[in-house]
TORKOLDREN-697565 format. One line per field, with one value per atom (N, C-alpha, C): residue in one letter; atom name; y, z, x. Coordinates in steps of 0.1 Angstrom, whole numbers, always signed. Layout:
N
residuo <- [a_...]
atomo <- [CA_...]
Y <- [Y_...]
Z <- [Z_...]
X <- [X_...]
# end
This chain:
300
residuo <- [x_x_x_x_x_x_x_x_x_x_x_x_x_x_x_x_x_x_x_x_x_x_x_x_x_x_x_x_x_x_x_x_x_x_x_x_x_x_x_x_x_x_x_x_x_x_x_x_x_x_x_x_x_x_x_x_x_x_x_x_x_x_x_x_x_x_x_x_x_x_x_x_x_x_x_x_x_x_x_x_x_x_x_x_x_x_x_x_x_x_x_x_x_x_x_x_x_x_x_x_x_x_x_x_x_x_x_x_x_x_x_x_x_x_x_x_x_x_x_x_x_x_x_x_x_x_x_x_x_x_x_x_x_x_x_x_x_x_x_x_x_x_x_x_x_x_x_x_x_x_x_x_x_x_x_x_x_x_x_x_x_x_x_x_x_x_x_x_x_x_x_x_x_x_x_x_x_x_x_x_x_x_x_x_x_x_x_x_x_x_x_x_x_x_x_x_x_x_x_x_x_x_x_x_x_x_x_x_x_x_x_x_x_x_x_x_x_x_x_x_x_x_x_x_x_x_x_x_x_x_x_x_x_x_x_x_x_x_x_x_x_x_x_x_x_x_x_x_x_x_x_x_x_x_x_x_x_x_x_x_x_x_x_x_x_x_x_x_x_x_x_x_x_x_x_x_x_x_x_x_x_x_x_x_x_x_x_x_x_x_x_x_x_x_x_x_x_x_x_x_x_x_x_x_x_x_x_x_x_x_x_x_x_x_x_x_x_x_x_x_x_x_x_x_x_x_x_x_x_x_x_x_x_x_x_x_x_x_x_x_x_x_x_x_x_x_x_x_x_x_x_x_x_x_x_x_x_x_x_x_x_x_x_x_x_x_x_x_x_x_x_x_x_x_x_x_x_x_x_x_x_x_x_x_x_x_x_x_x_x_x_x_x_x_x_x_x_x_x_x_x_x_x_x_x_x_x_x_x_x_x_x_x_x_x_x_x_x_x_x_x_x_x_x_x_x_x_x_x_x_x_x_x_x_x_x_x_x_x_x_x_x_x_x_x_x_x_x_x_x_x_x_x_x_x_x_x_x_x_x_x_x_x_x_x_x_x_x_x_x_x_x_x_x_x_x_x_x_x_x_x_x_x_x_x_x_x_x_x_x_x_x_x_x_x_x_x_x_x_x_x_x_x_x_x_x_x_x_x_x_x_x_x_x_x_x_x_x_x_x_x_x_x_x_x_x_x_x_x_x_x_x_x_x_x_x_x_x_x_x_x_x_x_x_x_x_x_x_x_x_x_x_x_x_x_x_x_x_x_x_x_x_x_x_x_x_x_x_x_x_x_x_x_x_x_x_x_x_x_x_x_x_x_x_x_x_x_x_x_x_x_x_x_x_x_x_x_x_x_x_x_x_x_x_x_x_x_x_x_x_x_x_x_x_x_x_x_x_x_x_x_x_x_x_x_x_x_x_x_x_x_x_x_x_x_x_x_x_x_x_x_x_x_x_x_x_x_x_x_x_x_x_x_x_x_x_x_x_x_x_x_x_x_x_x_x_x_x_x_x_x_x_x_x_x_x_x_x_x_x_x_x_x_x_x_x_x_x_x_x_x_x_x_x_x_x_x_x_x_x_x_x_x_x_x_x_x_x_x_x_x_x_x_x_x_x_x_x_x_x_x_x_x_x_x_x_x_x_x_x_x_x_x_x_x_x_x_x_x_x_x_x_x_x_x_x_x_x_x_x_x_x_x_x_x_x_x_x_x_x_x_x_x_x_x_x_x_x_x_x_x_x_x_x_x_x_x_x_x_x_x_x_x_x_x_x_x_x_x_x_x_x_x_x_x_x_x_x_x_x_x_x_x_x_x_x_x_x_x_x_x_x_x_x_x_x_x_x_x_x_x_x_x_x_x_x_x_x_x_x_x_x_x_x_x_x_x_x_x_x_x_x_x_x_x_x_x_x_x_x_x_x_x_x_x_x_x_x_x_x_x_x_x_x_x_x_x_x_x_x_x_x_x_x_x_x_x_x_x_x_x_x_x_x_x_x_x_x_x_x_x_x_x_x_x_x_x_x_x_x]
atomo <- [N_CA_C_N_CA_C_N_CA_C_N_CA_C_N_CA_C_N_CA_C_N_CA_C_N_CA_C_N_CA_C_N_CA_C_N_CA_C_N_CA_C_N_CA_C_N_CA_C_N_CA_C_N_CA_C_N_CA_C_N_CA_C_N_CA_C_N_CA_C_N_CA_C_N_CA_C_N_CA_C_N_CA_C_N_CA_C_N_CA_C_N_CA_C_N_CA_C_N_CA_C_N_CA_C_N_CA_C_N_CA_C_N_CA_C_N_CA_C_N_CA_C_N_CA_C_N_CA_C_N_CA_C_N_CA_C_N_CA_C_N_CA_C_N_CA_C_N_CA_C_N_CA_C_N_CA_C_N_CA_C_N_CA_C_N_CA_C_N_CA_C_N_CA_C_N_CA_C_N_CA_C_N_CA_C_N_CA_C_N_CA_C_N_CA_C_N_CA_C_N_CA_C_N_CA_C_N_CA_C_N_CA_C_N_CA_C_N_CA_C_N_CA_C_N_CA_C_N_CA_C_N_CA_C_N_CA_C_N_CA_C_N_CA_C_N_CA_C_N_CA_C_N_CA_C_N_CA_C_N_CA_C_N_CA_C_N_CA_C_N_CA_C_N_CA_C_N_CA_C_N_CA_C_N_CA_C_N_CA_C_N_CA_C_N_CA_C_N_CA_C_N_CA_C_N_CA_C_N_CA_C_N_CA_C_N_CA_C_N_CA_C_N_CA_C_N_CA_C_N_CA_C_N_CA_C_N_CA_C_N_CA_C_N_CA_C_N_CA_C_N_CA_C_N_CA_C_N_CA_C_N_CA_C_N_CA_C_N_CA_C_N_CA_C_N_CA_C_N_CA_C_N_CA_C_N_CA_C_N_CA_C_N_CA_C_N_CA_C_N_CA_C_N_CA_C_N_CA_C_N_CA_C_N_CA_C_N_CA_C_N_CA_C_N_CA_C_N_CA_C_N_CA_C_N_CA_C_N_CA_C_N_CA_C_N_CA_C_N_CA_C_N_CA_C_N_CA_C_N_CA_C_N_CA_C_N_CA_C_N_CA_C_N_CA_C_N_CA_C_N_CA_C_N_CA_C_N_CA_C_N_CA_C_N_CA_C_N_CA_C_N_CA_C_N_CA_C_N_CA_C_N_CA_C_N_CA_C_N_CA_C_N_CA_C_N_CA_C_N_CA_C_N_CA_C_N_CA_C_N_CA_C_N_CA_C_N_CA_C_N_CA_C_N_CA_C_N_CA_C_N_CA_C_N_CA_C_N_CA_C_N_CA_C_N_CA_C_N_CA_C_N_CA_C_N_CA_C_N_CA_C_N_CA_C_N_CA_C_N_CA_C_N_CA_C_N_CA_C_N_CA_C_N_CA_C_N_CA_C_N_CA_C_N_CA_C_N_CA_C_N_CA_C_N_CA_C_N_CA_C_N_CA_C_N_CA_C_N_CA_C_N_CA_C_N_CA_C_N_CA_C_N_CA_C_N_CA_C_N_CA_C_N_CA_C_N_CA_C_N_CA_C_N_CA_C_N_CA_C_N_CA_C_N_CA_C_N_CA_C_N_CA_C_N_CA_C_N_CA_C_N_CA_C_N_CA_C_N_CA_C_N_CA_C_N_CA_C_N_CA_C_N_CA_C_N_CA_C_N_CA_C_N_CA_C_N_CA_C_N_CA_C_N_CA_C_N_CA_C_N_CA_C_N_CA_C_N_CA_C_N_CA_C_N_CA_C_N_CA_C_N_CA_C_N_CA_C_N_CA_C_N_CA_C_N_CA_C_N_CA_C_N_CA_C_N_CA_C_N_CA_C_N_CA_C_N_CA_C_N_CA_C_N_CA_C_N_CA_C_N_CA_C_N_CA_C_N_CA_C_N_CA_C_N_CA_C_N_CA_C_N_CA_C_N_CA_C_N_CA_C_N_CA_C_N_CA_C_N_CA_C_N_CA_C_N_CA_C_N_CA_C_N_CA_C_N_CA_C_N_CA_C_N_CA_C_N_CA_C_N_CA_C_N_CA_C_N_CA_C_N_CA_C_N_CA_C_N_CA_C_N_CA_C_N_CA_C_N_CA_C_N_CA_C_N_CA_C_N_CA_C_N_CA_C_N_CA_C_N_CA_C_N_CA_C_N_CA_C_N_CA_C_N_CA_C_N_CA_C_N_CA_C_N_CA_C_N_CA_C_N_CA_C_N_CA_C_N_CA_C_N_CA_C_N_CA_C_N_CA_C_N_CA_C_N_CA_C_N_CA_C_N_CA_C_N_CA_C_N_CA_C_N_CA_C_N_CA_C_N_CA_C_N_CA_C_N_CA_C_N_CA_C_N_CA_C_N_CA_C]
Y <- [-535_-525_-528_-529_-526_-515_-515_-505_-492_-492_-480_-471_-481_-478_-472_-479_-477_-459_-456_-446_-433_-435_-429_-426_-437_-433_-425_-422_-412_-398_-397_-388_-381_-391_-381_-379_-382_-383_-373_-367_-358_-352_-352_-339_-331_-340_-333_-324_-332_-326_-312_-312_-295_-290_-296_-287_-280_-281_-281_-272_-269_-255_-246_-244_-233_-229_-216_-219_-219_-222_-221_-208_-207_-216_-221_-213_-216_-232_-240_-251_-261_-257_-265_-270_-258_-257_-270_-281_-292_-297_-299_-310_-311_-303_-306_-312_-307_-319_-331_-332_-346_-354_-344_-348_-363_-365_-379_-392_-391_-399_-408_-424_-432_-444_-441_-451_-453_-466_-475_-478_-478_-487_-499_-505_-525_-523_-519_-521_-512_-497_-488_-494_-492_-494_-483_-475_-463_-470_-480_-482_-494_-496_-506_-518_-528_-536_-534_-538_-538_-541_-531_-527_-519_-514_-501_-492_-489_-476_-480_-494_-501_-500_-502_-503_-491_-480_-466_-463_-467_-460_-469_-479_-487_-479_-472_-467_-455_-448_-435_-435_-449_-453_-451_-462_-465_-454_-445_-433_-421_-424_-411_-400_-398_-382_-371_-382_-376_-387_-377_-386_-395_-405_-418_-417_-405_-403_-394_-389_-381_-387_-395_-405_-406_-411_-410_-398_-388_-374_-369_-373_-371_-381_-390_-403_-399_-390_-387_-375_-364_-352_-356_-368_-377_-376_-386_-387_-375_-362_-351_-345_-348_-338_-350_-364_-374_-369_-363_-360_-345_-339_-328_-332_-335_-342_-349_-355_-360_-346_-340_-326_-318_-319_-309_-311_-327_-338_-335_-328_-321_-311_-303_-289_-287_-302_-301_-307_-316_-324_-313_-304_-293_-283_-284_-269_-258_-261_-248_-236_-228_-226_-217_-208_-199_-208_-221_-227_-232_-238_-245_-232_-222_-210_-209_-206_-198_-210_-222_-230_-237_-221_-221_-208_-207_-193_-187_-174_-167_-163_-161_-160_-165_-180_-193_-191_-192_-189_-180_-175_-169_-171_-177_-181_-194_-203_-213_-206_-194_-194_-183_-178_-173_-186_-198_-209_-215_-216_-225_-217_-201_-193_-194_-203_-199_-214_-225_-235_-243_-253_-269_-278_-289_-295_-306_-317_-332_-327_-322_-316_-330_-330_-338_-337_-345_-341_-349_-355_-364_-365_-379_-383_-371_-361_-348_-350_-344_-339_-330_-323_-317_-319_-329_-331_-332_-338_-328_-322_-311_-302_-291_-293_-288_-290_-302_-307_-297_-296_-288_-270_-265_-251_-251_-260_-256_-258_-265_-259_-252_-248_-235_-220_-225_-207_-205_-219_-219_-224_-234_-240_-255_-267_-273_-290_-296_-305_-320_-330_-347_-352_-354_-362_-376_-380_-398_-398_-412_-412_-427_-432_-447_-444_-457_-460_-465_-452_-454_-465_-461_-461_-481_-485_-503_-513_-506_-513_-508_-525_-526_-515_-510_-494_-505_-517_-525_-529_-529_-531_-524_-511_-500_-493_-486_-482_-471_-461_-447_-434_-439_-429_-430_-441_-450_-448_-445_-444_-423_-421_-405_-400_-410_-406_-408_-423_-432_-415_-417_-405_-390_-386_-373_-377_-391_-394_-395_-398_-399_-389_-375_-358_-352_-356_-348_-349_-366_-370_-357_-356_-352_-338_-337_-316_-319_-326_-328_-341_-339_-351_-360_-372_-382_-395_-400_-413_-423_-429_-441_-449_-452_-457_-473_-481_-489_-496_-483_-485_-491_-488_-493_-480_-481_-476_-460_-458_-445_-435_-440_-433_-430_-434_-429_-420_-422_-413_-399_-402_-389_-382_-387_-382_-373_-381_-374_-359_-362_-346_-335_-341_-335_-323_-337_-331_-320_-321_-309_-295_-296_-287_-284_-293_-293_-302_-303_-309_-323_-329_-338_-339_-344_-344_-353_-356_-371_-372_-380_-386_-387_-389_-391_-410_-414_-429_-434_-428_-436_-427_-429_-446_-455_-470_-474_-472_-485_-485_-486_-488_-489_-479_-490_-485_-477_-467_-458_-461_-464_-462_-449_-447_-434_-436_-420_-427_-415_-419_-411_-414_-403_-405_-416_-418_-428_-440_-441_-453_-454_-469_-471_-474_-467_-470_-473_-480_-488_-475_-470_-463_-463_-459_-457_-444_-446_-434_-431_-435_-427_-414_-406_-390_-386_-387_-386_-394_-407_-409_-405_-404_-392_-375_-370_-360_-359_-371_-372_-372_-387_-385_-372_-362_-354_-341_-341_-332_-318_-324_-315_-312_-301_-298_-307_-312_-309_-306_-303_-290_-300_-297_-305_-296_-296_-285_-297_-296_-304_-288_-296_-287_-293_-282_-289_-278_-281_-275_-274_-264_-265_-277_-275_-278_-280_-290_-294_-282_-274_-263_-251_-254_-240_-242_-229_-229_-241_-245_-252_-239_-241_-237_-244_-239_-252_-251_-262_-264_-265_-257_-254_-256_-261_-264_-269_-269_-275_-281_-293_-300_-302_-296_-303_-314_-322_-331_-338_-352_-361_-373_-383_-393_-402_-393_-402_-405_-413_-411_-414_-422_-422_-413_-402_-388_-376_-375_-368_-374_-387_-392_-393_-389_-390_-374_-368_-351_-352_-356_-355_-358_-369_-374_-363_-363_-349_-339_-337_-322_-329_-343_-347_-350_-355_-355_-344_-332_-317_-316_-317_-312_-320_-332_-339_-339_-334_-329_-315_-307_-295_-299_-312_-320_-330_-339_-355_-356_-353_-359_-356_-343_-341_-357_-366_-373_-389_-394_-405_-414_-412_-423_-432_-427_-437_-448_-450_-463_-475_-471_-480_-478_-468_-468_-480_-489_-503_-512_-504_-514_-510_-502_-489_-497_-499_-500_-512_-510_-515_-528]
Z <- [-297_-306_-308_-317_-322_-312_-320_-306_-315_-334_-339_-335_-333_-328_-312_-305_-289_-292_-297_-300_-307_-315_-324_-315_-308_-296_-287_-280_-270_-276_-287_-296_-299_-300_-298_-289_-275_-267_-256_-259_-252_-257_-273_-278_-287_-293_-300_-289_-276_-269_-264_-260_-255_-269_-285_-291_-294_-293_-293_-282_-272_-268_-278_-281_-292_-306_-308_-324_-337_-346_-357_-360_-370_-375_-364_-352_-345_-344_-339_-336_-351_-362_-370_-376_-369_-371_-369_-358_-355_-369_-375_-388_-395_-401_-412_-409_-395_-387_-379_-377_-368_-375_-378_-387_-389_-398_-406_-398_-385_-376_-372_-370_-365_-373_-384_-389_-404_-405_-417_-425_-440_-448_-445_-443_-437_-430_-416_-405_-404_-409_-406_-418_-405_-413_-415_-408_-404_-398_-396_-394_-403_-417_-427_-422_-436_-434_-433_-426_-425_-442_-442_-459_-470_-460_-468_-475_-475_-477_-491_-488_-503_-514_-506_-517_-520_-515_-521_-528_-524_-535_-548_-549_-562_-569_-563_-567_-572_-562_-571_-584_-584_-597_-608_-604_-617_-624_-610_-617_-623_-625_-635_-634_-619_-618_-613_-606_-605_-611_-610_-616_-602_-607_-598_-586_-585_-579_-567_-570_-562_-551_-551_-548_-529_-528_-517_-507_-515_-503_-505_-516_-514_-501_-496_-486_-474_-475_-462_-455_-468_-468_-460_-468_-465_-448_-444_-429_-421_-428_-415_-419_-428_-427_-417_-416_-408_-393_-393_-381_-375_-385_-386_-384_-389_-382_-370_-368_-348_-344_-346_-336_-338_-348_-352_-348_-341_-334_-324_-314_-303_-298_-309_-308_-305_-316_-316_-303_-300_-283_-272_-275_-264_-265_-276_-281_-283_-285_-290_-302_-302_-315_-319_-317_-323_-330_-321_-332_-345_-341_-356_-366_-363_-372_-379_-370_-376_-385_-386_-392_-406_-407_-424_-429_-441_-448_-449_-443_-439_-448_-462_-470_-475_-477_-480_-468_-454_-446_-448_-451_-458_-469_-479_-492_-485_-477_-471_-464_-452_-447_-459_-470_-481_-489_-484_-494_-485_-473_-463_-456_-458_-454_-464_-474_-484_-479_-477_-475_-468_-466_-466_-476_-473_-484_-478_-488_-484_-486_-477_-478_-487_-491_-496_-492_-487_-487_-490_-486_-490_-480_-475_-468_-470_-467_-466_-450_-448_-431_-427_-430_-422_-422_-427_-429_-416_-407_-387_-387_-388_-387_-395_-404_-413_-407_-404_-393_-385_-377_-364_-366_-376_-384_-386_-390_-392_-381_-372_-359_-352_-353_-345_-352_-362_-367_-371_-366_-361_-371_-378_-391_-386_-383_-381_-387_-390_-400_-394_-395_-389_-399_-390_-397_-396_-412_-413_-409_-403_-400_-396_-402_-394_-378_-373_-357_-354_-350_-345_-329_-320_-304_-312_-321_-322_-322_-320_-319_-308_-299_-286_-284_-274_-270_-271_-265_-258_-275_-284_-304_-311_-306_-315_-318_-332_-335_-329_-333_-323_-330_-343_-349_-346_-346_-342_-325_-315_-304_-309_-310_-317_-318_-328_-332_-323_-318_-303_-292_-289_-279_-280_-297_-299_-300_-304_-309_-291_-281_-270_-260_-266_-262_-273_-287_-296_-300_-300_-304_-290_-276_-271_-273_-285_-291_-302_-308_-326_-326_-339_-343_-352_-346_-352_-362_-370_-372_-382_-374_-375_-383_-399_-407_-409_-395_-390_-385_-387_-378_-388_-388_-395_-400_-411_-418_-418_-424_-423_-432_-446_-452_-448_-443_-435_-423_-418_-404_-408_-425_-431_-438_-440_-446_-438_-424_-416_-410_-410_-413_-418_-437_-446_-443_-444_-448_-435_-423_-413_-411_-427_-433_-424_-420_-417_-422_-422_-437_-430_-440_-438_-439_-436_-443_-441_-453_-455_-464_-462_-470_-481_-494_-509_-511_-502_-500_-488_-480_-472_-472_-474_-466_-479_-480_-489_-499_-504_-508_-520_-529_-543_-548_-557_-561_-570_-576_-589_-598_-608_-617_-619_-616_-620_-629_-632_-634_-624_-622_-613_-616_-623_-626_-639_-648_-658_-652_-642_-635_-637_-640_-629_-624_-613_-601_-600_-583_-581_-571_-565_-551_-551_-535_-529_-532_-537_-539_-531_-520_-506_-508_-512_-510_-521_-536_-545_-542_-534_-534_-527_-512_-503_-509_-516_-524_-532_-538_-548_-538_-529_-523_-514_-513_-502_-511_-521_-530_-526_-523_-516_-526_-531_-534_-526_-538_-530_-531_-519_-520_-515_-528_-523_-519_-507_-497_-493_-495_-493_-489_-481_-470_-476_-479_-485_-486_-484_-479_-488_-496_-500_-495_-482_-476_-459_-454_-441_-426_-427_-424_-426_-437_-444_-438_-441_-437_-447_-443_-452_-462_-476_-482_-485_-489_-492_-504_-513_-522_-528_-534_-527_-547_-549_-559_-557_-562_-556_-569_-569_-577_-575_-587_-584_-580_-569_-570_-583_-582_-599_-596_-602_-603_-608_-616_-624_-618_-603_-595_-598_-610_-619_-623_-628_-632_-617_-610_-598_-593_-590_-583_-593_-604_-616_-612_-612_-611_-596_-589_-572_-572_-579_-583_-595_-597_-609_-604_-590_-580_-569_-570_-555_-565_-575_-583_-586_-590_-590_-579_-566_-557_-554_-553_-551_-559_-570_-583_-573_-570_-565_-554_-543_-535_-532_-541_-537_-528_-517_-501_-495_-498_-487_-486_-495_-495_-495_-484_-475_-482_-500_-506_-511_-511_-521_-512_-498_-492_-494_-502_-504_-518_-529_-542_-549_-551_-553_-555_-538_-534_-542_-550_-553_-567_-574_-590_-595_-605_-610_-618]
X <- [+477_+484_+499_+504_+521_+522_+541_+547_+543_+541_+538_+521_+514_+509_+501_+509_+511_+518_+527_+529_+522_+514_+505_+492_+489_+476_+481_+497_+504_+506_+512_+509_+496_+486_+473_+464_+468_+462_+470_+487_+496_+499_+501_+509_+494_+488_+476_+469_+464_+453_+462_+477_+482_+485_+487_+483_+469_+463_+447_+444_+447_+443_+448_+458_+459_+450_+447_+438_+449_+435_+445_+449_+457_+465_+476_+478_+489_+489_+484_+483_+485_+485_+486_+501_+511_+524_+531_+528_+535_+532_+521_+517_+529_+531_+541_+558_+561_+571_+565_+555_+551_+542_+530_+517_+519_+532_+531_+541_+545_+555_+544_+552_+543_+533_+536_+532_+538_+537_+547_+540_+542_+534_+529_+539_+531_+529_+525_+515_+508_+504_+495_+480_+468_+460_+450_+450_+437_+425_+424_+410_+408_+414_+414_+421_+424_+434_+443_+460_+469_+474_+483_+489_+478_+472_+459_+472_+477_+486_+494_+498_+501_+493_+481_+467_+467_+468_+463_+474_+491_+498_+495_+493_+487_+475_+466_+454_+461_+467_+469_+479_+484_+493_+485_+476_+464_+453_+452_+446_+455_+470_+478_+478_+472_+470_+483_+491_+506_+515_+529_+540_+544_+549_+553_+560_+569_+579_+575_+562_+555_+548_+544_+528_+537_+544_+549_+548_+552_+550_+534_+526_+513_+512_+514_+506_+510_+524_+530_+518_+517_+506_+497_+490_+476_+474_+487_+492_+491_+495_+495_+481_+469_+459_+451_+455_+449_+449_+463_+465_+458_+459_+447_+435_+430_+416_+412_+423_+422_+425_+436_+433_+423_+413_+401_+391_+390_+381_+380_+393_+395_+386_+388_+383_+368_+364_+346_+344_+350_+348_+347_+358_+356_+347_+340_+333_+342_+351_+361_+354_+344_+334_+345_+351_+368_+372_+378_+389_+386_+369_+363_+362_+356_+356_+367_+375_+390_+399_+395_+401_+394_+387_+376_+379_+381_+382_+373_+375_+361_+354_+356_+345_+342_+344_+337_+327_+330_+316_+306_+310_+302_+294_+296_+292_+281_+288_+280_+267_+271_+257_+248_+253_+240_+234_+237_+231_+222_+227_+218_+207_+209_+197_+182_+186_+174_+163_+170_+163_+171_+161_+171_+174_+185_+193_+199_+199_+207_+220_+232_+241_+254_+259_+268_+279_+289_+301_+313_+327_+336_+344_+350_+359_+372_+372_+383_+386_+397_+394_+389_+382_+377_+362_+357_+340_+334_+339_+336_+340_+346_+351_+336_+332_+324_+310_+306_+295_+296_+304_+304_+300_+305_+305_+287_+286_+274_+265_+263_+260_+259_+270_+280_+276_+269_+266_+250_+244_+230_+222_+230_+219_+222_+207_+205_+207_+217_+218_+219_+215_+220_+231_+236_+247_+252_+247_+251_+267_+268_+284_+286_+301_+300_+300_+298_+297_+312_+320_+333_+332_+319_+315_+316_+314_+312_+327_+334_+350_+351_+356_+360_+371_+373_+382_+397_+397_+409_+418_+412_+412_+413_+407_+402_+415_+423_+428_+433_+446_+436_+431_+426_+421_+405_+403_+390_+390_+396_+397_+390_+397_+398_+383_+381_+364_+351_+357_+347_+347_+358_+359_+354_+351_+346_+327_+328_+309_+302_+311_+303_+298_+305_+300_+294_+297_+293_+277_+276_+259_+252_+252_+243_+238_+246_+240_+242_+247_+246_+239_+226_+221_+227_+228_+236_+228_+229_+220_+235_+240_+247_+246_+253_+253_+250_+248_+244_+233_+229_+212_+199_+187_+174_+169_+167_+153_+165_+174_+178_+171_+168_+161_+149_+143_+130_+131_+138_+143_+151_+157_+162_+154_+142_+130_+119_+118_+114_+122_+132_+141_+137_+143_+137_+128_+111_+102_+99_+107_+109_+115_+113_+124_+142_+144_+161_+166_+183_+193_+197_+202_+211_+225_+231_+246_+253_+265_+264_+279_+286_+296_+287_+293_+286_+285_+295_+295_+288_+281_+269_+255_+242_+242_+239_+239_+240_+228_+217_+209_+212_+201_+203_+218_+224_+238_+238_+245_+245_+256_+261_+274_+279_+289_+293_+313_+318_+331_+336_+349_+355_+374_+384_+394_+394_+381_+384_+381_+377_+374_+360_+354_+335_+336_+331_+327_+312_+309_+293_+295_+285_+285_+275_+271_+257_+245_+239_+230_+221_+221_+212_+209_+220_+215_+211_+206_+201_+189_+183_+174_+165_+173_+161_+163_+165_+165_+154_+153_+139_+127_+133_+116_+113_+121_+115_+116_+121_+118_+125_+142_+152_+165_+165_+180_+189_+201_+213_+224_+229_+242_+252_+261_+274_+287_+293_+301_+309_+325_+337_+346_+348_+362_+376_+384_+395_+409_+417_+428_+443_+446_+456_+471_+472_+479_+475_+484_+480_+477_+490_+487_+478_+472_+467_+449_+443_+428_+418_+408_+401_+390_+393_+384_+370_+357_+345_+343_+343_+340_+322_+318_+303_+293_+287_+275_+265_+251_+238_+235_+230_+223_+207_+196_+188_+186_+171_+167_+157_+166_+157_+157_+147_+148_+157_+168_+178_+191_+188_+198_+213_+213_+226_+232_+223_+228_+230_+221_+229_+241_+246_+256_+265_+267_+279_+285_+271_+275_+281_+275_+283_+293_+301_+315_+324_+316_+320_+330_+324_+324_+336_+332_+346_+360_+358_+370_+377_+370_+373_+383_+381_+384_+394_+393_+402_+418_+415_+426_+435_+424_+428_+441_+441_+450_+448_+453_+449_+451_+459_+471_+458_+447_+434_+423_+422_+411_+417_+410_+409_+405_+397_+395_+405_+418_+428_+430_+424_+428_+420_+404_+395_+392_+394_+392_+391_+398_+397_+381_+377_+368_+356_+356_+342_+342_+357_+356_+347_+336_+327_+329]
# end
C-alpha cells in the first residue's frame, strides 16, 4: 500500500468502525468533512486501475451531463458516499438491523415491502452505495433474496485495497445468513433458476452476471452489457423489479427508486428499459454511482 493508502485502511478501520456504533443520520455527519480525505487522483484506484478517477472525470466530460467546472466536487461527493458505504458495510457485519432501517426513507419501505409481498422477482439494481445496504433491508424485514456479487474474499488481504479489505471482511460473516452466489463461480444461471422457480428473488447489479450481451444506450452513449437478469427472467417466467437506493446527498437518507418490468424474450428491450431507469436516477445525483470509473469499458 502507498502511504495514501496505509491511511485510508486506518481511517476505516478507527474512525469508521467508532463511527458506526452510532445510527443514522448521526453517524453520517463526519462524511461531508472526512468522507472524501485520503485519496488523490493519480494513485487512488477503488479497486481499479491506478488513474480510474482520471478516467471517470473524462467520462463524465463526454456524457455533458454537468458543466465542467462541476465534475470535480461531484468525484469528491462520489468519495464520501464511497465512504458511506464502508461504514454501512459495518452496520450489516454487526447486524445493526436499526441502523440499516433508519438509513432508508421510511416510506419508500414501505412502497418496497407492498411490491415484494405479492411475489417473487429478479430484483435489479446499480453500483449506488447503498446496494448492501439494500441487500441487507431486505432480509432484515423478512423477504428472502440471493445476492449476485463480485468475490471481494479473492484478493490477497496483504494487496487488497481497503475498500476491497472492507468488503472481504463484511462477505466472511455476512454469506453465513445471507445467500451469496459469487459472480465467479459455475453455472449461475442455473443455480439462479433454481431460486427462481422456488419462488424466492434474486438480486443483482444490472451489470452482472455476464452472459449473452444486450445493446443498450445510456447518456447518448451504446453501450454492450450483460443481460443475465433479463435472461433468467424469461426462463423462470419472473417479473422484474428494478429498486436502486439513492441519496440526495452523502449525508441524507437513501431513497428507492422502484419500477417492475415485465419478463420477455427481447432481452434487448428489457435491458435498454433497466438502463432507462439507472440513467434516471443517476441524473437525480451523478456523485451516488460508482459507474463513471468503468463507463468507458461498457461503450459499444
Amino acid at each position: 500500500m502507498n502511504i495514501s493508502d496505509r491511511c485510508l485502511d486506518i481511517y476505516f478501520r478507527k474512525v469508521l468502525e467508532a463511527a458506526a456504533i452510532l445510527p443514522p443520520p448521526s453517524a453520517y455527519k463526519i462524511l461531508p468533512y472526512t468522507g472524501h480525505l485520503f485519496r488523490n487522483f493519480r494513485d487512488y484506484s477503488c479497486g481499479y486501475e491506478p488513474g480510474a478517477f482520471f478516467r471517470a472525470h473524462r467520462n463524465l466530460e463526454e456524457v455533458n451531463i454537468l458543466p465542467s467546472c462541476h465534475i470535480k466536487d461531484v468525484l469528491k461527493e462520489y468519495l464520501r458516499f464511497e465512504t458511506r458505504f464502508a461504514l454501512e458495510n459495518i452496520w450489516v457485519r454487526r447486524q445493526n438491523r436499526q441502523h440499516v432501517i433508519h438509513s432508508f426513507n421510511n416510506a419508500d419501505i414501505n412502497s418496497l415491502e407492498k411490491l415484494i409481498r405479492k411475489q417473487n422477482y429478479v430484483i435489479v439494481s446499480a453500483h449506488f452505495s447503498g446496494i448492501i445496504d439494500m441487500v441487507e433491508l431486505l432480509r432484515v424485514i423478512g423477504y428472502k433474496a440471493t445476492f449476485i456479487a463480485s468475490n471481494a474474499m479473492n484478493q490477497p488481504w496483504n494487496v487488497a485495497t481497503p475498500m476491497q479489505r472492507s468488503v472481504a471482511a463484511l462477505f466472511r460473516s455476512w454469506r453465513l445468513r445471507q445467500p451469496l452466489i459469487f459472480s465467479d463461480e459455475k453455472n449461475i444461471l442455473g443455480r439462479s433458476s433454481k431460486v427462481l422457480l422456488a419462488d424466492e428473488s434474486m438480486i443483482m447489479a444490472a451489470d452482472v452476471p455476464g452472459y449473452k450481451g444486450a445493446r443498450v444506450s445510456m447518456f447518448g452513449k451504446s453501450l454492450w452489457v450483460p443481460a443475465g437478469s433479463a435472461i433468467m427472467a424469461w426462463k423462470c417466467k419472473v417479473p422484474i423489479l428494478v429498486a436502486i437506493p439513492w441519496a440526495s446527498a452523502c449525508d441524507k437518507p437513501y431513497k428507492i427508486f422502484l419500477r417492475t418490468i415485465p419478463a420477455s424474450r427481447d432481452y434487448d428491450a428489457v435491458m435498454t428499459k433497466i438502463f432507462e431507469h439507472i440513467e434516471t436516477v443517476v441524473r437525480l445525483n451523478p456523485a451516488g454511482w460508482n459507474g463513471w470509473l468503468y463507463f468507458h469499458r461498457m461503450l459499444a
